[in-house]
C-alpha positions as CSV (number, residue, x, y, z in Angstrom):
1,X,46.5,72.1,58.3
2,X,47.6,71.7,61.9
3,X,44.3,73.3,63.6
4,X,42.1,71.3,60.9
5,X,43.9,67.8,61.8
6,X,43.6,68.9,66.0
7,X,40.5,71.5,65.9
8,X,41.2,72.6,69.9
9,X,43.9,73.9,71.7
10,X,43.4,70.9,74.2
11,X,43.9,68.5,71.8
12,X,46.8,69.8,70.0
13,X,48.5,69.8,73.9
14,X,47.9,66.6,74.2
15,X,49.3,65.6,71.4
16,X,52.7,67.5,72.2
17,X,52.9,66.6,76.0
18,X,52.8,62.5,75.0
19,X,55.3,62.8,71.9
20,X,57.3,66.0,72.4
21,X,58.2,66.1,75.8
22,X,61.4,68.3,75.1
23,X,59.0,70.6,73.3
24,X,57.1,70.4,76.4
25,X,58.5,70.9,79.0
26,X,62.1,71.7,77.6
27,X,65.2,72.5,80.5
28,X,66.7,75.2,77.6
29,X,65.8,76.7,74.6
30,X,67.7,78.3,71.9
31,X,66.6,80.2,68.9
32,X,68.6,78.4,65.7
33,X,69.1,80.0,62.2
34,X,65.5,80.8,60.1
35,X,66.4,79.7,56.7
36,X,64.8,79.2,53.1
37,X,65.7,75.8,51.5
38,X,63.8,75.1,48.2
39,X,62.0,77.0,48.7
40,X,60.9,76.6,52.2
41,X,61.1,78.3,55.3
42,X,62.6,76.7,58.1
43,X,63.2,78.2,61.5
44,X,65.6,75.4,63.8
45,X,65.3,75.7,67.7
46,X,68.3,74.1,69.6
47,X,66.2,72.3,72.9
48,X,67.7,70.6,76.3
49,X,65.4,67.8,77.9
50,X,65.1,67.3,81.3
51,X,67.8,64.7,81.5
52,X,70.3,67.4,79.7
53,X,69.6,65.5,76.3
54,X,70.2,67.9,73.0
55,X,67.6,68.2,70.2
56,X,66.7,70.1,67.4
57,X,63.3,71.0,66.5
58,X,62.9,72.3,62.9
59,X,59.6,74.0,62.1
60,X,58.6,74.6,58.7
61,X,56.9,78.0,58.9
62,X,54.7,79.5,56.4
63,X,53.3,83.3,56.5
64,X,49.7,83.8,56.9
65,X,48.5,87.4,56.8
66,X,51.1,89.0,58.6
67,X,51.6,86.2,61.0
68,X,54.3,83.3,61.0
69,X,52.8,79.6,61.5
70,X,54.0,76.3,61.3
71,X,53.4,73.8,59.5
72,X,54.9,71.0,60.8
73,X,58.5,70.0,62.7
74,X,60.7,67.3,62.9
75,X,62.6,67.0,65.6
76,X,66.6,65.6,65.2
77,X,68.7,64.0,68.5
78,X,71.5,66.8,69.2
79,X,74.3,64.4,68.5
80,X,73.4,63.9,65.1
81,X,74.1,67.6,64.6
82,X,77.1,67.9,66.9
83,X,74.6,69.9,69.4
């Protein structure tokens, strides 16, 4: 779904540098907990900004062939989650 709605690499960048910055060009990066709710697959990755600011990105993952993808993320402020 995500290469259909971007079709290139260089858009799909784009996208990320102007409204994911701390997916970016993140200062840390830990790998979270991968974990099936209803059904879903998430996989959570703990991220620092720049500035030192926490977040969370949560990808939804799906397995294609013998690949992971995902399918989307949302992406939660640290504090929220006591990160």
């Amino acid at each position: 779904m995500i290469k259909r709605m971007f079709r290139t690499p260089d858009r799909f960048g784009a996208m990320v540098r102007g409204g994911y910055p701390m997916v970016w060009r993140p200062s840390s990066v830990r790998f979270g907990t991968f974990e099936e709710r209803g059904g879903v697959l998430y996989q959570s990755v703990l991220l620092e900004d720049a500035q030192g600011k926490a977040y969370v990105a949560e990808y939804e993952m799906i397995r294609v062939g013998g690949d992971w993808q995902n399918t989307g993320v949302r992406i939660l402020p640290g504090e929220q989650l006591g990160v």
